[in-house]
N, C-alpha and C positions, 0 to 999 in steps of 0.2 A: 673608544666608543663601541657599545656593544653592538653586534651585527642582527640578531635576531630581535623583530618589534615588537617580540613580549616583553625583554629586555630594554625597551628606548631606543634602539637601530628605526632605520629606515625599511617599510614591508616592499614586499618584492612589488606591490600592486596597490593603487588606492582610486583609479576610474572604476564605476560601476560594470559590475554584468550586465546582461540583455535583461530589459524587464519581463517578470511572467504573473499574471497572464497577459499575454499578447493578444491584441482584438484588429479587427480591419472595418474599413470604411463600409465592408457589404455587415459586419457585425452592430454596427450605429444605425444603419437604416430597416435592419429587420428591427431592432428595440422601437424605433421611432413607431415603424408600423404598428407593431404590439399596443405602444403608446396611444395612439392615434384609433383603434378599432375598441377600445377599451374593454376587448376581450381579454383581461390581465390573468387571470386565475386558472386554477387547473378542473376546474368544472365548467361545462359538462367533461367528463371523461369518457376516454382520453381528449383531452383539447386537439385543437387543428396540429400544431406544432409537435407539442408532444409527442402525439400518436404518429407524426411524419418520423419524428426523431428515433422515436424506441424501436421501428420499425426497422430503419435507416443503419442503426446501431447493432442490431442481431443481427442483421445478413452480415455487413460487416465482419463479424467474426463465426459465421456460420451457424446460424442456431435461428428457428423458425420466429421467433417471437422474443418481443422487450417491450418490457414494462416499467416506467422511468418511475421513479418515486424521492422522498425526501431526502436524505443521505446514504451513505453507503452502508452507515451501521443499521440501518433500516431496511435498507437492502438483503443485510445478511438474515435479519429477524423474519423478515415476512418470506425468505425465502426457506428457514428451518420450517416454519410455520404451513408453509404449501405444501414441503415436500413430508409431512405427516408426525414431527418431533411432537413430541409430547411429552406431558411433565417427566421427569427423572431421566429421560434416555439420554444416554452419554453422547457427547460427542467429540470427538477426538479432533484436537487442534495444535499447531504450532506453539513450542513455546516463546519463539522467539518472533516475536508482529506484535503491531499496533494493539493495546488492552481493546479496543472493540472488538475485536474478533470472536476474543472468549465471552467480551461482557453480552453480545448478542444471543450464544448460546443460552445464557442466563434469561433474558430479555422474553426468551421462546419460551422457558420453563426449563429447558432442559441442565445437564452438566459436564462445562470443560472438563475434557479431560489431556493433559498437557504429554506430548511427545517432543523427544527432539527432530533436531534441524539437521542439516547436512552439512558438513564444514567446506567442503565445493562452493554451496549456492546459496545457505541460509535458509533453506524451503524443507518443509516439513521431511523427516529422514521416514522413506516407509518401512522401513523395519522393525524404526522404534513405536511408528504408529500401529504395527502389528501387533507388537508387543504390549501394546495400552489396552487393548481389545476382549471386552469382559462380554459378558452374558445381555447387559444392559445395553452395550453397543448400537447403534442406531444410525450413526452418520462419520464422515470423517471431512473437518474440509483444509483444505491446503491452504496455504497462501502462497499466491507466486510473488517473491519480495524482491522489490529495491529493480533488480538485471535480469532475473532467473528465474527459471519454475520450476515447482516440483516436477520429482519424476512421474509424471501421468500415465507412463504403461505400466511401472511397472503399481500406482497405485491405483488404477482401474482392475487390473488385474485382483489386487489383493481384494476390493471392494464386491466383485462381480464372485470370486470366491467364497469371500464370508457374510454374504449379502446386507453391503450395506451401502448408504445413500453419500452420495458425491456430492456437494457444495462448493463451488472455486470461490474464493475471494479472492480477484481479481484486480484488488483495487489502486498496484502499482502498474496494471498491462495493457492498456487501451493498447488496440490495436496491432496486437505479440499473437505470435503462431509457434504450435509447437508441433513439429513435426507435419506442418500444413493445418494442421488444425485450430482454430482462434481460440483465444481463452474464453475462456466461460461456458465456450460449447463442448467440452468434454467431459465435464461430468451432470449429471440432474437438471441443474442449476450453477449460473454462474453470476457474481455479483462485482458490481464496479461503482467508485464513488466519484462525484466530480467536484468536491472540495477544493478547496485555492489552490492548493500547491500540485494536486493532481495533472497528468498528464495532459488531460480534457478536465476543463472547469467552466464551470457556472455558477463560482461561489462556493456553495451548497450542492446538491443533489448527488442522485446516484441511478443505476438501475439493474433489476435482475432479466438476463436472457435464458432462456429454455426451449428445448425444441419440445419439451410435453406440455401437452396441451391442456391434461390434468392440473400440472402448476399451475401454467401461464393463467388459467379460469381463477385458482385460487388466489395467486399474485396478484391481481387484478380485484376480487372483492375485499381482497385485506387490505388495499392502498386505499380506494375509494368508499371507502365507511360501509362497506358490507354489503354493497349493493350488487347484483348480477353483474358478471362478468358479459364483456360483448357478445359471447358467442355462448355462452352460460352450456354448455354442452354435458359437463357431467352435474352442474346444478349442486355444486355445495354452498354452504351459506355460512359463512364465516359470519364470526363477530369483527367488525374490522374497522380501520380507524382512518382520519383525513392526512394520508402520507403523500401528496399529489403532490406536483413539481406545476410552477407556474410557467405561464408565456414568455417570462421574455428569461428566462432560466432556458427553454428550452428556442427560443433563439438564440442563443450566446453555443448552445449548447450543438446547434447546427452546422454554425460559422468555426466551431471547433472542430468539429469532424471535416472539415474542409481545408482544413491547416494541419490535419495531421500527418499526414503521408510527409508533405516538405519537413515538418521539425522533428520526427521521427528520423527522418534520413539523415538531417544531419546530426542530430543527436549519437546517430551508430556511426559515423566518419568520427567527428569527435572525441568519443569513445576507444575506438579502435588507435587513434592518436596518441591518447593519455595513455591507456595502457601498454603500449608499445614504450612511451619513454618510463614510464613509471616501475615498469620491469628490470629494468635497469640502476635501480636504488634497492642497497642494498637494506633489507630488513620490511619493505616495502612489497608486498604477494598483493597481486591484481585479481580477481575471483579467476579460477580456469574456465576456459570457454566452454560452453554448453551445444554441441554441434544440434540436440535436439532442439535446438531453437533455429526456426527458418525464416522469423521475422521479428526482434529484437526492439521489445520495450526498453527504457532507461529512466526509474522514474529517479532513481539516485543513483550514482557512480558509485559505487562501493569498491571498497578495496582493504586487506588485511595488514593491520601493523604489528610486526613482528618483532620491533628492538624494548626490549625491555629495558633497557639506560632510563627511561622516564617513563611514569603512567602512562596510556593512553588518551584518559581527559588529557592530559595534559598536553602530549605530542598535536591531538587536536587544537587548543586551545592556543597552540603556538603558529600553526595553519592560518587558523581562523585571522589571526592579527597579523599576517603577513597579506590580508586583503583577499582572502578566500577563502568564502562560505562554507563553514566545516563543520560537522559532528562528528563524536564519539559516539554516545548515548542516546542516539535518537530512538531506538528501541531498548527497552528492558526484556529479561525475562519476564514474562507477564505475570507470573505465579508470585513474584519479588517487588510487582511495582507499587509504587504509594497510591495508584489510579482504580487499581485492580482492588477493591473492597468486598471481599464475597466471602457470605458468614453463614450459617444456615438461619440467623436473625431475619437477614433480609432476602435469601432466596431458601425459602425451606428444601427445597428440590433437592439440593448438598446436603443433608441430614448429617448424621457426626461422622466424624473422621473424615472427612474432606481430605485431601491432600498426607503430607506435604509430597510435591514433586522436586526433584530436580536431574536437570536436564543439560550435563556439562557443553556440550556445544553452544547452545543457547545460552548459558552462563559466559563462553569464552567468548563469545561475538557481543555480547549487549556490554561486558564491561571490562575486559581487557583487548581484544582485539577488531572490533570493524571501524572505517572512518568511512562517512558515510556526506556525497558531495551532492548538492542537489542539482535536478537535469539544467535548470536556466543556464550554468555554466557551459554548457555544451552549444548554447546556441547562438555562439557570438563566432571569432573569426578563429583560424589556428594557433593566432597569438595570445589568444585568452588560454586556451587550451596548453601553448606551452605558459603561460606566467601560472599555472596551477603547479604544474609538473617543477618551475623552475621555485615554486614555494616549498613543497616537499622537500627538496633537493637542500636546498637552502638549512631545514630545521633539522634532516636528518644529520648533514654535517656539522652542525650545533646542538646536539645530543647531550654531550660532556658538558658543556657551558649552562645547559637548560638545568641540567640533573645536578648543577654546584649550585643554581639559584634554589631548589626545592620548589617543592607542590603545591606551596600558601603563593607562591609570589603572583603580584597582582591581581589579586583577589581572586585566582583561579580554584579552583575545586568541583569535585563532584556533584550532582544535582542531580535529585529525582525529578522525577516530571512534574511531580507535587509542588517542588521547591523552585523552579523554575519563575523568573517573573515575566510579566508578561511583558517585552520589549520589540520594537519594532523590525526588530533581524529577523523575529523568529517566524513571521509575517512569511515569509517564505517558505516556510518548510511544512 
């Protein structure tokens, strides 16, 4: 009888995870109220709620002002768009993150321009971002991914040198500090989404914080159809469009920030669990610790696989059917993915010769080595935490036996995100 459940064995695990998103009883009675005042919408702007919320949310991570709006790729647009991007200027991004990131740049006018990652953290490498840095240059924004963030000193630094504009997409770190400092508030602009699987959800939404108040004015008439900013101070007048986040978004959105400090905490006990036993399989690299991190987001566990006896999809996809939620592939190279469509057809900005990039870090993480666990699993008991570790454990010592079945068996294979159907697992990530 074969041991591993891609093979017909029995999986280390078949009860569910904790479900996410998680709501409470005070989360049902702000909706009701919402319900019940049939003030639903997000106009007048800021709504009551909202404007408690965005408020509530930038002190949080230190920054004078937030301004909630539609999603987080929306987020990243309107906040290119405040902090002064304009058609053709470049901007310098991760190769390895979510295709919104770059497709925002686009969205703004402007054009990604792809650097690598850091084999440590997965967050934009600043050297390579130095090295991306032309005449055009204009902006550069990070992504803090998955556990980690870029390094912020030393890319404030390079930015404050070659003068240019800081954007964090922020949108794996509710509630992460780096070096005391919250995300979002250490460069221009900082952007966060609250999409289902996100840390804080409300579905849908997102928001950008800034402590200038020259954005936050812009921010604010780009989201709400170009209308004056509250405090209209420097009186620009954008063209701007209806990117408002509703009432009971920003009720769900309250009762999350109220739930975070506890599932954060134990998401980093958790954490610190798995990887202490996970260090201990061989072929199996936990990312290294990041001491500049003094308050430790976790939107996915991530961890490097290092035995080549079988692909990657693969080693994932033998996880996955031992009863734990797993990707390989959950990011591409962005420049590489079937999502990313960018021609000079449809964004003239890119004129010829666009590209090609590539960006071997980024290339080693999106499709030979990151497996990437999502945070819900963190938020159940220590025995969840070991039936993960004792999955692992389980496929690495069945390596040989997976690698004599080959790569086709049970319908496993590679997938772009194009290729991907849309099934009910994925609902979670």
């Amino acid at each position: 009888m074969p041991d591993l459940a891609i093979l017909g064995g029995a999986p280390v695990r078949t009860q569910p995870f904790p479900r996410w998103p998680q709501a409470t009883p005070a989360d049902a009675q702000r909706l009701l109220e919402v319900l019940n005042s049939g003030n639903w919408g997000g106009y007048p702007f800021p709504n009551k709620l909202a404007g408690e919320f965005g408020q509530q949310f930038a002190e949080l991570h230190g920054a004078k002002y937030g301004c909630c709006v539609a999603n987080g790729t929306i987020a990243l647009v309107v906040a290119l768009q405040a902090a002064g991007i304009r058609f053709g200027d470049e901007v310098i991004v991760p190769a390895y993150t979510w295709d919104g990131t770059a497709a925002a740049v686009l969205f703004a006018g402007g054009v990604p321009v792809f650097a690598d990652v850091d084999p440590d953290t997965y967050c934009l490498d600043v050297a390579s971002a130095e090295a991306a840095i032309t005449p055009r240059t204009r902006a550069v924004m990070p992504v803090h991914l998955a556990m980690r963030f870029t390094d912020m000193d030393a890319l404030l630094d390079l930015a404050a040198r070659r003068d240019l504009l800081v954007i964090e997409d922020c949108a794996h770190v509710h509630g992460g500090r780096y070096h005391g400092r919250g995300a979002g508030s250490m460069g221009d602009l900082g952007c966060f989404s609250f999409q289902s699987s996100k840390l804080m959800t409300s579905g849908e939404g997102g928001i950008v914080i800034t402590s200038r108040l020259d954005c936050f004015e812009a921010v604010q008439s780009l989201v709400n159809c170009g209308r004056a900013s509250v405090t209209d101070q420097f009186r620009r007048r954008p063209i701007g469009s209806n990117y408002r986040i509703t009432e009971f978004q920003a009720a769900l959105l309250l009762g999350q920030l109220e739930q975070l400090p506890e599932l954060a905490g134990k998401r980093c006990r958790h954490a610190a669990r798995l990887t202490e036993r996970l260090s201990r399989i061989a072929g199996i690299c936990p990312l290294p610790p990041q001491p500049a991190i003094t308050s430790q987001p976790i939107y996915n566990y991530v961890f490097q696989y290092r035995d080549r006896r079988v692909p990657r999809d693969l080693f994932a996809a033998a996880v996955d059917r031992e009863g734990i939620p797993c990707d390989g592939r959950f990011y591409e190279a962005v420049y590489r993915s079937d999502l990313f469509r960018a021609s000079p057809d449809d964004f003239p900005q890119l004129g010829g010769g666009y590209g090609p990039f590539h960006c071997p870090v980024a290339e080693r993480a999106a499709y030979d080595e990151s497996i990437w666990l999502p945070q819900f699993l963190l938020l159940g008991e220590e025995r969840d935490v070991d039936d993960i570790a004792r999955a692992v454990e389980k496929v690495v010592a069945h390596l040989d036996e997976l690698a004599a079945a080959g790569p086709a068996l049970a319908g496993v294979k590679s997938m772009s995100r194009a290729e991907r159907p849309h099934v009910e697992k994925e609902k979670n990530y």
